[in-house]
N, C-alpha and C positions, 0 to 999 in steps of 0.2 A: 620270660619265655622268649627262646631265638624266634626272629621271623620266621624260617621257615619252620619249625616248630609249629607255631602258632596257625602258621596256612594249612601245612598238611591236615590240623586237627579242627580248623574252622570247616576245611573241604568235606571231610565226612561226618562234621556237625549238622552241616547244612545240605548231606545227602546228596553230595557231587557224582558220585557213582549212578542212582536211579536217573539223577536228571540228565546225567550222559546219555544214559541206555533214553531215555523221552526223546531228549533230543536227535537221536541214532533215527527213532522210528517217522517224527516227523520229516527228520531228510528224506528217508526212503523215497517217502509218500512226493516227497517233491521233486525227486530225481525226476521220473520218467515223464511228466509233463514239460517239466523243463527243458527234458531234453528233446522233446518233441516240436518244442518252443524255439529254440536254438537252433533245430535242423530247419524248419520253417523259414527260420528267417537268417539264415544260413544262402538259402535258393534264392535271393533278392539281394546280397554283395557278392562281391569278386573271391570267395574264399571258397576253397575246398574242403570240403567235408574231414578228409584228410589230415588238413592241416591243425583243425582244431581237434584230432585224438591225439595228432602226435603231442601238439602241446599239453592236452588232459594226463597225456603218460608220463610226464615229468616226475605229476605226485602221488597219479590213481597206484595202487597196489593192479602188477599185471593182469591179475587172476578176474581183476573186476573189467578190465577195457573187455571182455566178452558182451558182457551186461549190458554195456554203454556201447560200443558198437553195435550189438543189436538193434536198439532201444533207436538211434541214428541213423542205419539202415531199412529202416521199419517203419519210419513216422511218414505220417501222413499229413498231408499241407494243408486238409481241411479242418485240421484239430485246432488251428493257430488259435484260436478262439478259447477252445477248449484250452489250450496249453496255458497261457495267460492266466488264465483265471483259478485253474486248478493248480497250477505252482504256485500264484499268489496267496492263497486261500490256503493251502496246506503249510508253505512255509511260513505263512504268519500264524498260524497257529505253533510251530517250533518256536517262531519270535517270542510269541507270549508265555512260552515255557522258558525261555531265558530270560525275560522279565520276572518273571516267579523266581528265579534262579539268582537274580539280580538282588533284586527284593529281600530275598532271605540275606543273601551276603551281606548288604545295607543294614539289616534286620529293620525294617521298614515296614509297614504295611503298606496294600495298594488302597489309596484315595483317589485316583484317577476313574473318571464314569467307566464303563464298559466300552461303549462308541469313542472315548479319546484312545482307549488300551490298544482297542482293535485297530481305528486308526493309526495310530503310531507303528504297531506293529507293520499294519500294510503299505507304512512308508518305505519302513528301514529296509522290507523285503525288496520291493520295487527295487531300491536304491543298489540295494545290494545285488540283486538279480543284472543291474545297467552297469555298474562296475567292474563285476566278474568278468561280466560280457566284455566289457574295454581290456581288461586284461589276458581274455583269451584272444581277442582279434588284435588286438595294438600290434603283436609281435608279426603279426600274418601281414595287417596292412603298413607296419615298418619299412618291411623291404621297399613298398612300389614309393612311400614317404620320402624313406634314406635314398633312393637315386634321381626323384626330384629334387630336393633340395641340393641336393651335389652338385648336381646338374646347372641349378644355378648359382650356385656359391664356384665352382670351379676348379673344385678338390674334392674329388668323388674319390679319391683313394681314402685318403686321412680320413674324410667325414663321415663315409660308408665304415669301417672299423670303430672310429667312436660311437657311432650310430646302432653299429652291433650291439657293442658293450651295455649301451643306455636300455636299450629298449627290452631285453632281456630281464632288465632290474624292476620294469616297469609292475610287472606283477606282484612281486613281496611287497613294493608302494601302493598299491592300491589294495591287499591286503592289509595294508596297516591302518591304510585310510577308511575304509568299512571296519576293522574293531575297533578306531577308536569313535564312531558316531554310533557304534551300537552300545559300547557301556559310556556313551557322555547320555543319547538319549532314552537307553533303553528303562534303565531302571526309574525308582522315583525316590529320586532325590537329584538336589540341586550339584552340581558339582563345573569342578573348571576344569581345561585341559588337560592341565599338570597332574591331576590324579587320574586321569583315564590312559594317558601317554604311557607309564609302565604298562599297563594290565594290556595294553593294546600291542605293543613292540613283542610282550614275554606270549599272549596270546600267536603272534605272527611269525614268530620265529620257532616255538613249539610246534605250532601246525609244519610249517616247514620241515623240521628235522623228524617229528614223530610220523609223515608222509614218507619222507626217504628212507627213514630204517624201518618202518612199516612194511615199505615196498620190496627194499632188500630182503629181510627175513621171510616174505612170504616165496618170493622169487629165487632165491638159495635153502630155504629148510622148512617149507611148509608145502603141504599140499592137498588143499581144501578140496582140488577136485575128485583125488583120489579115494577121500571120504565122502566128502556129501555127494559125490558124482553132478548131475548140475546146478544142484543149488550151491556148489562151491564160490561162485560168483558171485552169489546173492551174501553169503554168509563171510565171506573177504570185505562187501563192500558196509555189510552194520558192523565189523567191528573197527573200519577204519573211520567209519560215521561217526560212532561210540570214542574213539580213541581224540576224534576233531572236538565232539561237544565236551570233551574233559578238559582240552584246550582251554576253551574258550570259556568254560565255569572256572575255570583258574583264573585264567585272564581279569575275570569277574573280581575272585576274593583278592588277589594282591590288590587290585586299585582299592579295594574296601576294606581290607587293613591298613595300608597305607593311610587311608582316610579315616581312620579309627585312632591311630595311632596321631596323625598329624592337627587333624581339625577339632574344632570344637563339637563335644558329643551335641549338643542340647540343639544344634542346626534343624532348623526344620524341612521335611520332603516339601516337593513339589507340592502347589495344590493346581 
C-alpha cells in the first residue's frame, strides 16, 4: 500500500475527523480567555493592541477578527487571573485529546497515571501558549531590536532589511518548534527527533497554507455572515479550528507511520 494510501485510511481508522471537530471545540473554549490574557498583558509592554490583530490577520479567516477584536476590546485587566488559569485548564484539556489522538495513531495504550497525563498536558500548553506569544510579539518588538542593533553595528540600512526578512520567518520557526515537542512529548511512546521532524514540518506548513486559502475562500466566495447573521464569526472561526486540528492529527499519523514502517514493532511505550 502507497503511503499516502495508507495515511489517508489510518486517519479515518483512527477517527481523525471527530477528533478534529474535539479538538475545534476545546480551542473555542480557550480562545476567549486567552485572549483576555494576552490583552492583559498586552497593557504592561510597549505594544499596541493594534499591532497584534494586524499580525493575527495574516492567518485568522476575515470574518473571525470580529470575534477576536471584540473579545480584545472587551477584556478586562482584572480577569489576568482568571485568563491564566482558564486557558490553561481548557486548552490542556484539547492537549489530552491530542494525546488520545496520538495514542491511537501509536496504537498504544495510555500507562501514564492521570496526574503525569495532566501534567504533561499543562506543560506543553504553558509552553505553547509562551511561544505563540513570542511569535506574535517578536515581529512588533523587531522594529525597536533591528534599529538598536544597527545602530550599533553602523549599517542600519543593510541590517534593518535583513532584519525585516528574518523576523517575519520567525513565526512558521516557532510553529515548527511547538509541533515538533508536542508529538516528541505528547504521546506515549518513546521516540527520537527524526520521526517527529516530518509530522511537525507537514503539520506547520499545512496549517500555514489551509489558513491562507482558508482565509481567501471565505474572503472572496463565502459569506457566513449573510447566513448565520452574527454567529457568522463564531462559525468561520470552528471550522477553521476544525480544519487546524486535522492539521495536526495528520501531523500525528505521518510521524506514526513513518515509525511503523521504519522501527521495530515490539518497542515498548513509555512507562
Amino acid at each position: 500500500m502507497s503511503f499516502l494510501k495508507e495515511l489517508g485510511w489510518r486517519f479515518f481508522l483512527h477517527e481523525g475527523p471527530s477528533k478534529s471537530a474535539e479538538l475545534a471545540y476545546f480551542f473555542l473554549l480557550s480562545l476567549f480567555p486567552f485572549m483576555i490574557f494576552l490583552l492583559t498583558l498586552i497593557g504592561y509592554l510597549p505594544v499596541k493592541t493594534g499591532d497584534v490583530i494586524g499580525l493575527i490577520e495574516q492567518y485568522a479567516p476575515e470574518d473571525t477578527m470580529s470575534v477576536i477584536e471584540e473579545t480584545l476590546n472587551t477584556g478586562n485587566r482584572g480577569l489576568l487571573s482568571f485568563g491564566i488559569i482558564a486557558a490553561l485548564w481548557s486548552a490542556s484539556n484539547g492537549l489530552n485529546a491530542i494525546v488520545r489522538a496520538f495514542n491511537h495513531a501509536y496504537e498504544v495504550e495510555e500507562n501514564r497515571s492521570f496526574i503525569m497525563v495532566r501534567l504533561t498536558s499543562l506543560l506543553l500548553t504553558a509552553a505553547m501558549v509562551f511561544t505563540i506569544l513570542v511569535a506574535l510579539l517578536l515581529p512588533v518588538f523587531g522594529r525597536a531590536i533591528g534599529h538598536f542593533i544597527a545602530n550599533l553595528d553602523g549599517t542600519p540600512e543593510m541590517f534593518l532589511t535583513a532584519w525585516s526578512a528574518l523576523r517575519w520567518g520567525i513565526s512558521p520557526l516557532v510553529l515548527l518548534i511547538v509541533f515538533t515537542a508536542l508529538y516528541f512529548f505528547a504521546p506515549n511512546k518513546r521516540l527520537s527527533f527524526k520521526f517527529v521532524l516530518p509530522g511537525a514540518v507537514a503539520a506547520t506548513a499545512g496549517w500555514i497554507l489551509v489558513s491562507v486559502l482558508f482565509s481567501y475562500y471565505v474572503s472572496e466566495f463565502a459569506n457566513y455572515s449573510a447566513t448565520y447573521g452574527s454567529l457568522g464569526g463564531i462559525i468561520v472561526l470552528m471550522i477553521w479550528f476544525y480544519l487546524s486540528g486535522m492539521m495536526i492529527i495528520l501531523g500525528g499519523e505521518i510521524n506514526a507511520l513513518l515509525h511503523k514502517r521504519k522501527i521495530i514493532p515490539e518497542e515498548n511505550p513509555r512507562n
